[in-house]
VOPAGU-2260 file (C-alpha; in pm, 1 decimal, decimal comma):
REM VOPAGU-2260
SITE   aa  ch    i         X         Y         Z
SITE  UNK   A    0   -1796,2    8619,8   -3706,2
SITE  UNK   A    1   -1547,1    8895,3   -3613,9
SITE  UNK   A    2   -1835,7    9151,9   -3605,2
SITE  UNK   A    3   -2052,5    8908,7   -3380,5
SITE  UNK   A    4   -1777,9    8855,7   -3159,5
SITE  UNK   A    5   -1649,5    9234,6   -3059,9
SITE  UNK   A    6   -2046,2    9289,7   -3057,8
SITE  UNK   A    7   -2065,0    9030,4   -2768,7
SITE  UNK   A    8   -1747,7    9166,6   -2589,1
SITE  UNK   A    9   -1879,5    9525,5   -2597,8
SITE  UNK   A   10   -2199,7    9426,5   -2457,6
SITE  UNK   A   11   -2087,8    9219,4   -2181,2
SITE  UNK   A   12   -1739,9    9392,1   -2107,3
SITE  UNK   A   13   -1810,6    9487,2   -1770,0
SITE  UNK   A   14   -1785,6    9115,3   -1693,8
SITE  UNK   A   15   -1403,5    9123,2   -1819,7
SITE  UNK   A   16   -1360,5    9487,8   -1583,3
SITE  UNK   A   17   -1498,9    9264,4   -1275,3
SITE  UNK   A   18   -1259,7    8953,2   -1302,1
SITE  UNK   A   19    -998,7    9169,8   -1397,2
SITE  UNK   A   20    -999,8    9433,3   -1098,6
SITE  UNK   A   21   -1095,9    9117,1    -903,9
SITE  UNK   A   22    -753,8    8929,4    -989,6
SITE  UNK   A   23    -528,5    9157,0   -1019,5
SITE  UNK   A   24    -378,9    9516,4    -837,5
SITE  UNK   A   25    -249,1    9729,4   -1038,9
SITE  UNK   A   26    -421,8    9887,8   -1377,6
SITE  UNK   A   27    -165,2    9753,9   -1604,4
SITE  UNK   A   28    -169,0    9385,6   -1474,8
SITE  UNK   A   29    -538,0    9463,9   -1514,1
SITE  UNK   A   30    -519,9    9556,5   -1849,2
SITE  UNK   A   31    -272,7    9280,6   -1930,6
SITE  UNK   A   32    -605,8    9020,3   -1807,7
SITE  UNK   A   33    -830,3    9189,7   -2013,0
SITE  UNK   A   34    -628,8    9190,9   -2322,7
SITE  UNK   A   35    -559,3    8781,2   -2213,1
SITE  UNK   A   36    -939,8    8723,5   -2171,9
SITE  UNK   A   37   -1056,9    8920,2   -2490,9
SITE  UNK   A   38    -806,8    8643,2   -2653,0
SITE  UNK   A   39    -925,2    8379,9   -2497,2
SITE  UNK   A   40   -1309,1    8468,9   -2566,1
SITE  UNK   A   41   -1174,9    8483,6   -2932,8
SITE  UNK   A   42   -1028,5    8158,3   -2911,9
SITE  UNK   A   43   -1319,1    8024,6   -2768,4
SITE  UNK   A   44   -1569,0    8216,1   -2969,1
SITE  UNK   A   45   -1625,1    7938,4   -3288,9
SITE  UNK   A   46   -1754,3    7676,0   -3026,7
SITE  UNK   A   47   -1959,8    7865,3   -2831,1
SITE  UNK   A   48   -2311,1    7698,1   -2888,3
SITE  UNK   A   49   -2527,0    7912,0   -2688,8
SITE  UNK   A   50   -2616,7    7614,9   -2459,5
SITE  UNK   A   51   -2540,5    7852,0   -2187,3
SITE  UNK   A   52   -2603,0    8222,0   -2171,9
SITE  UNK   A   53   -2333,3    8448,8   -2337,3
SITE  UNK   A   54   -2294,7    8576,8   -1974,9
SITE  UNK   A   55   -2201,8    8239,4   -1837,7
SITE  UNK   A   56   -1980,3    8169,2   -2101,7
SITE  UNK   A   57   -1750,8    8468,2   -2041,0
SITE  UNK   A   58   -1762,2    8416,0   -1663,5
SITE  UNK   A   59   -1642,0    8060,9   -1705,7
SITE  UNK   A   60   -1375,5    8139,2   -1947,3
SITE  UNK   A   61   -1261,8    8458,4   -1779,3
SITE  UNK   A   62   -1243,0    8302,7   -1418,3
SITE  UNK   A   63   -1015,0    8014,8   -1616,7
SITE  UNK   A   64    -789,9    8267,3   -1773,9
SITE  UNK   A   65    -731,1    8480,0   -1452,5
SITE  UNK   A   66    -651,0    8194,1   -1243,5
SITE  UNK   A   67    -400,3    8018,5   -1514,5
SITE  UNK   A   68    -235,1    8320,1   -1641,6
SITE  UNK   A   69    -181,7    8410,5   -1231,5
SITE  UNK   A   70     -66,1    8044,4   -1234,9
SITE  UNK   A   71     170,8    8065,3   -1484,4
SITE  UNK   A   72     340,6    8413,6   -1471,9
SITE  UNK   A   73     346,2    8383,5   -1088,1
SITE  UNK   A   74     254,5    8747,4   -1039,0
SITE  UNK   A   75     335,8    8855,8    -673,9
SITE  UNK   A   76      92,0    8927,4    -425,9
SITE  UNK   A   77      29,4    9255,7    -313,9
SITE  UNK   A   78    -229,3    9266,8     -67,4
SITE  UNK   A   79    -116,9    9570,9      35,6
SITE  UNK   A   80    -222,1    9739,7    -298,7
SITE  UNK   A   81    -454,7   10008,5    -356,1
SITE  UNK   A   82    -723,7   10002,3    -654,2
SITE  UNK   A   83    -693,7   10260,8    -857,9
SITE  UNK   A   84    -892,7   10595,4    -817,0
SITE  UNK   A   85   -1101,5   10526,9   -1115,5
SITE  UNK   A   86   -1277,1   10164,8   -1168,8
SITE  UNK   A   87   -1113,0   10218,0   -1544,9
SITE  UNK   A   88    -923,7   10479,2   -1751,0
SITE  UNK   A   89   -1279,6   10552,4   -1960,5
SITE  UNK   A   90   -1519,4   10510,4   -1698,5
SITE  UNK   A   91   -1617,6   10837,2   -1493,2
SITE  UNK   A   92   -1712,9   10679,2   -1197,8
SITE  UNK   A   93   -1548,3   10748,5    -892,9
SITE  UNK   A   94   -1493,8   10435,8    -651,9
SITE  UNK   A   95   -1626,3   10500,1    -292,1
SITE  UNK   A   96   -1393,0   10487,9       4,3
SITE  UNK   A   97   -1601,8   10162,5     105,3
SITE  UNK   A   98   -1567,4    9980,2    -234,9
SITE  UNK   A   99   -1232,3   10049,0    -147,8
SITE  UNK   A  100   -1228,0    9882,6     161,2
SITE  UNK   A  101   -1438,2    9592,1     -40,8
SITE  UNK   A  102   -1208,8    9515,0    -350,0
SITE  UNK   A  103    -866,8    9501,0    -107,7
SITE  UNK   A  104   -1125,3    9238,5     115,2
SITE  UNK   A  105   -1226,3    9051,1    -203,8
SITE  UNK   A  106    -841,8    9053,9    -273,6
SITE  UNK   A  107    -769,3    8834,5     -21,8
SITE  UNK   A  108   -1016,7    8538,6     -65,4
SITE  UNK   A  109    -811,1    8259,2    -267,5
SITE  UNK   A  110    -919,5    8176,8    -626,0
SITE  UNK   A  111   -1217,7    7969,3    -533,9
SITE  UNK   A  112   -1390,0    8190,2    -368,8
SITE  UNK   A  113   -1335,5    8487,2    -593,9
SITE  UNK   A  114   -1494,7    8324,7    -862,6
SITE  UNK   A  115   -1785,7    8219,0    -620,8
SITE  UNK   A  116   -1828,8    8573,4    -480,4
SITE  UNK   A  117   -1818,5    8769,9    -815,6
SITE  UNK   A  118   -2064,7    8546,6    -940,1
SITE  UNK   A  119   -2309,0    8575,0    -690,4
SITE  UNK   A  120   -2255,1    8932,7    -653,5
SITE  UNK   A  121   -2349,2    8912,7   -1050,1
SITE  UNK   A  122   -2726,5    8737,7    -916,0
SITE  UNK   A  123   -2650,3    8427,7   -1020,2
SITE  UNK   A  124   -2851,0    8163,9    -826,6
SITE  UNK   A  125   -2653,0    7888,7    -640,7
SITE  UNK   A  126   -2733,1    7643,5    -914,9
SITE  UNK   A  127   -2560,7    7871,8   -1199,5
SITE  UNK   A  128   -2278,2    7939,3    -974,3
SITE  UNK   A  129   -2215,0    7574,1    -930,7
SITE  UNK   A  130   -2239,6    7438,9   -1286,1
SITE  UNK   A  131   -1961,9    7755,3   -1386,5
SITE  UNK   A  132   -1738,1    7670,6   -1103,4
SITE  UNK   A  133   -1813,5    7252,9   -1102,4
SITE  UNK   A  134   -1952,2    7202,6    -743,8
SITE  UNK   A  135   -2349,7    7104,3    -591,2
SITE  UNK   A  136   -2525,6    7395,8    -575,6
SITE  UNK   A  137   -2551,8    7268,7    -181,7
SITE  UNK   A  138   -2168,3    7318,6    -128,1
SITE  UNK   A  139   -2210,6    7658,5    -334,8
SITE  UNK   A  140   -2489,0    7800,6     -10,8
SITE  UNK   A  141   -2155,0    7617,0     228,1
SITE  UNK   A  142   -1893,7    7830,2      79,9
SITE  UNK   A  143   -2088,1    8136,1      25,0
SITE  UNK   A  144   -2131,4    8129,8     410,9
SITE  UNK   A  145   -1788,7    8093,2     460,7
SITE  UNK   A  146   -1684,8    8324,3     250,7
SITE  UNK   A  147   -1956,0    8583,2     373,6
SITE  UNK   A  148   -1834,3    8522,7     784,7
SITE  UNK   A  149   -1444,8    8561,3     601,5
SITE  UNK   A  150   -1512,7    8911,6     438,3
SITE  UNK   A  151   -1698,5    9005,2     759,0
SITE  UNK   A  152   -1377,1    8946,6     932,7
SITE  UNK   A  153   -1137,8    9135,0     703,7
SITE  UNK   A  154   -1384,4    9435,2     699,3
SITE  UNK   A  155   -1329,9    9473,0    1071,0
């Protein structure tokens, strides 16, 4: 099971990156969600029945664990925070002065609508979105557009 599991997690890590740069400002509060999530995907690993796609699964129980653990360690707010200047330690991929100006947008939306934008920046369809998050797929197109007309307000 152990081998199945960090399998799984290596495969669909960048999920874990997203939610985590997503959530949280600085790398070691980032790091700090990863290392929560990985725990909580190991927690969670024995009852996953692959009703869902392995994707979906993370996403769900990801989004959970960065919104509690934000919940319950009341981390402070910095909206004022700058991403670092490499997406993470191991990656060699330089973020763009734009993505830049994305992430500290994205930083802003509450909790909702983080986990609605990542996901549909992930191509999730509407219907997807709303069975992870627990709303119609209808109110998912609703808040997508408000969340679209927010962003295009923070980026100017």
């Amino acid at each position: 099971m152990e081998k199945a599991f960090l399998q799984t997690v290596q495969e669909h890590q960048g999920i874990i990156y997203k939610i985590s740069r997503l959530y949280r400002h600085t790398l070691e509060d980032q790091e700090d969600l990863f290392q929560d999530i990985v725990l909580q995907l190991w927690r969670a690993f024995p009852s996953f029945r692959e009703q869902a796609k392995v994707s979906t699964w993370m996403y769900i129980i990801a989004l959970n664990t960065a919104i509690t653990t934000f919940r319950k360690k009341k981390i402070s707010l910095d909206l004022t925070a700058t991403i670092p200047e490499k997406l993470h330690p191991t990656e060699k991929q330089e973020i763009s002065e734009n993505e830049l100006k994305m992430y500290e947008a994205l930083r802003k939306l509450n909790d909702a609508e983080k986990a609605i934008i990542s996901l549909f920046l992930e191509d999730y369809s509407y219907r997807e979105i709303g069975e992870i998050v627990g709303i119609t797929e209808n109110y998912v197109g609703v808040k997508m557009n408000r969340i679209k007309t927010k962003l295009k307000q923070l980026l100017n």
